[in-house]
C-alpha positions, -999 to +999 in steps of 0.1 A: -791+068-143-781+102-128-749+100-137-755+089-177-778+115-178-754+145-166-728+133-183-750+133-217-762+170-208-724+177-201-715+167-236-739+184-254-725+216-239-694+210-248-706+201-284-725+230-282-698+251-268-672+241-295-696+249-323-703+284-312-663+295-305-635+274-328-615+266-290-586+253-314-581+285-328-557+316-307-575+347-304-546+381-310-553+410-296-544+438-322-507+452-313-502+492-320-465+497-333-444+514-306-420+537-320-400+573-323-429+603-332-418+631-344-440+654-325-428+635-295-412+664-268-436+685-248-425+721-234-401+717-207-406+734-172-377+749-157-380+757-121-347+776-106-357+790-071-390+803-069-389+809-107-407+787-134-399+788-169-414+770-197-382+761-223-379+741-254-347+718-262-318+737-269-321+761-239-292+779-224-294+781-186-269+806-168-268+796-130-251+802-098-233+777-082-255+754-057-288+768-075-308+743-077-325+738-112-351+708-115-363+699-151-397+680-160-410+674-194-422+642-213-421+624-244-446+606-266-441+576-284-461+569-314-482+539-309-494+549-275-463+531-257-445+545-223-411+558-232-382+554-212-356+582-209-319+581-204-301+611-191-265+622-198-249+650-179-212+657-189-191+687-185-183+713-214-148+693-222-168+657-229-164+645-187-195+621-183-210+631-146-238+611-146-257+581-170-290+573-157-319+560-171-358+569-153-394+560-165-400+596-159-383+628-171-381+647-139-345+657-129-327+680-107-297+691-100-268+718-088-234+726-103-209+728-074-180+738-094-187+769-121-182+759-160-199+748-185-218+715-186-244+696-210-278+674-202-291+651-232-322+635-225-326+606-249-365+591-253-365+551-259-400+540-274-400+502-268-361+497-277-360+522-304-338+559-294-358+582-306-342+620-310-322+632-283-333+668-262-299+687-246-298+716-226-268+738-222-260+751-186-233+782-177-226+783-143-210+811-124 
């Protein structure tokens, strides 16, 4: 008798249930688009020895060989997504030295050798490059 009568309560909850939420039916949670923003580059810090320097893209560093220069700065993606960043340092004549990707635009660095040498920091906003930052560096 127990059991008919728990298992006729337990029916009418499920009938009860199923008439207050459609079960058959997926629930999406709304998706933002991810993409490129115009707006996207923040000022970049520049710290060379005890020196900081806010600096836009475009910069021209002049340095002394073995200074150390670090670079931090950040891009948003429209949408509200995380970008990805990849970093290419090559020399003034086209010589890749580096091809690295990071979740976070922090990088430093010194030039062993004077000349003249290139960093392009390229922003990815869920697959999509968005546009490029590069900073010029003359070393002495």
């Amino acid at each position: 008798m127990k059991t008919v009568f728990f298992s006729l309560l337990l029916s009418m909850l499920c009938i009860n249930l199923k008439a207050q939420v459609d079960l058959t039916t997926p629930t999406y949670l709304p998706t933002t688009s991810c993409g490129c923003s115009t707006t996207g580059w923040s000022p970049t810090i520049a710290y060379i020895g005890d020196t900081k320097t806010t600096v836009r893209c475009g910069h021209q560093f002049s340095l002394i060989k073995s200074q150390v220069i670090k670079l931090t700065n950040s891009f948003t993606c429209s949408g509200g997504c995380a970008p990805k960043y990849l970093l290419l340092l090559k020399k003034a004549d086209g010589t890749i030295l580096s091809n690295t990707s990071t979740t976070t635009m922090i990088w430093s660095t010194s030039f062993a050798v004077a000349g003249g040498y290139n960093l392009t920091i390229t922003p990815i906003c869920n697959g999509n490059k968005c546009a490029p930052c590069t900073f010029y560096f003359t070393v002495n």
